[in-house]
N, C-alpha and C positions, 0 to 999 in steps of 0.2 A: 519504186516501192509500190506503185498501183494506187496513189492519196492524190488526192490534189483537190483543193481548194478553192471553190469556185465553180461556176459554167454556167450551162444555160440548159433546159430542158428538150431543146429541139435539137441543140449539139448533141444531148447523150442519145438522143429517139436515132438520128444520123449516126452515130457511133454503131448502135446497135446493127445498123444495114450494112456498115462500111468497112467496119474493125477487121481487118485482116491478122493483126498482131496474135490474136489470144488463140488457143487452143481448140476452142468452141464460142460457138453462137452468143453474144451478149444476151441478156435480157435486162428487163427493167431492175430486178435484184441483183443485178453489180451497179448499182448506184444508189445514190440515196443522197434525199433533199433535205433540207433544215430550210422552214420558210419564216421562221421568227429570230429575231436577234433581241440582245439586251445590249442599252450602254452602259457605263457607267461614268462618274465624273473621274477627275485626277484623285487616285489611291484610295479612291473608293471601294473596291472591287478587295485592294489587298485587306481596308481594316475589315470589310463585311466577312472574309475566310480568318482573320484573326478572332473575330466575335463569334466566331462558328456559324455562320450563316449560309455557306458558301464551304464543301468541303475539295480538297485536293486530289485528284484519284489518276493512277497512272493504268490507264489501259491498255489493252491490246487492240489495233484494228479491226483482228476476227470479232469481238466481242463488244466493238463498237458499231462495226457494221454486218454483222448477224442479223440474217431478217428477221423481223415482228410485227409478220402479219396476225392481228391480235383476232382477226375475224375466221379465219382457216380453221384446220380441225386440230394443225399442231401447234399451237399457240406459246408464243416465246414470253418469256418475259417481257416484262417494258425496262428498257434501259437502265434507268435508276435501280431500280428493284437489283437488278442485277449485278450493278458494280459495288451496291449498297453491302449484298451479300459476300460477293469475294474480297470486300478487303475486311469482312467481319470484324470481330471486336464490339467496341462500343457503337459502329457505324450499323452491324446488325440490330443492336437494341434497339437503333433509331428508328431502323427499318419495322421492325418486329411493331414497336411502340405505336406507329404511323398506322399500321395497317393490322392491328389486334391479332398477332400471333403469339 
């Protein structure tokens, strides 16, 4: 599926030199880092999405990992923003609400 979970930053730089598998050249935009986590305690996590604090969203991978370099000239959304809008409804209001549109 092309996911995986996990690695180290010097494996993907090495990937990029070594990757024989793909069609074309890696670059740094087939990957992407998350360097903050959250815990939570036992079933915390589930009452904090029951109180609504915490929403449930089923995404696509394109649209998870869609660049957003926010400094370029083509500027993507930021994440949230985004998933916030395709499952509209009431999650758009929130979004709209959050950010006076």
């Amino acid at each position: 599926d092309g996911l995986f979970f996990g690695g180290d930053i010097m494996q993907a730089q090495e990937a990029m030199v070594t990757d024989t598998t793909s069609n074309r050249p890696l670059t740094g935009f087939d990957f992407k880092f998350f360097v903050q986590s959250t815990r939570w305690l036992p079933t915390q996590l589930e009452r904090e999405v029951r109180d609504g604090t915490w929403f449930v969203a089923s995404v696509s991978k394109e649209v998870l990992f869609k660049p957003r370099d926010r400094l370029g000239t083509m500027r993507a959304k930021p994440l949230w923003t985004e998933i916030m809008e395709l499952m509209g409804g009431k999650f758009l209001n929130i979004r709209n609400m959050l950010y006076d549109k």
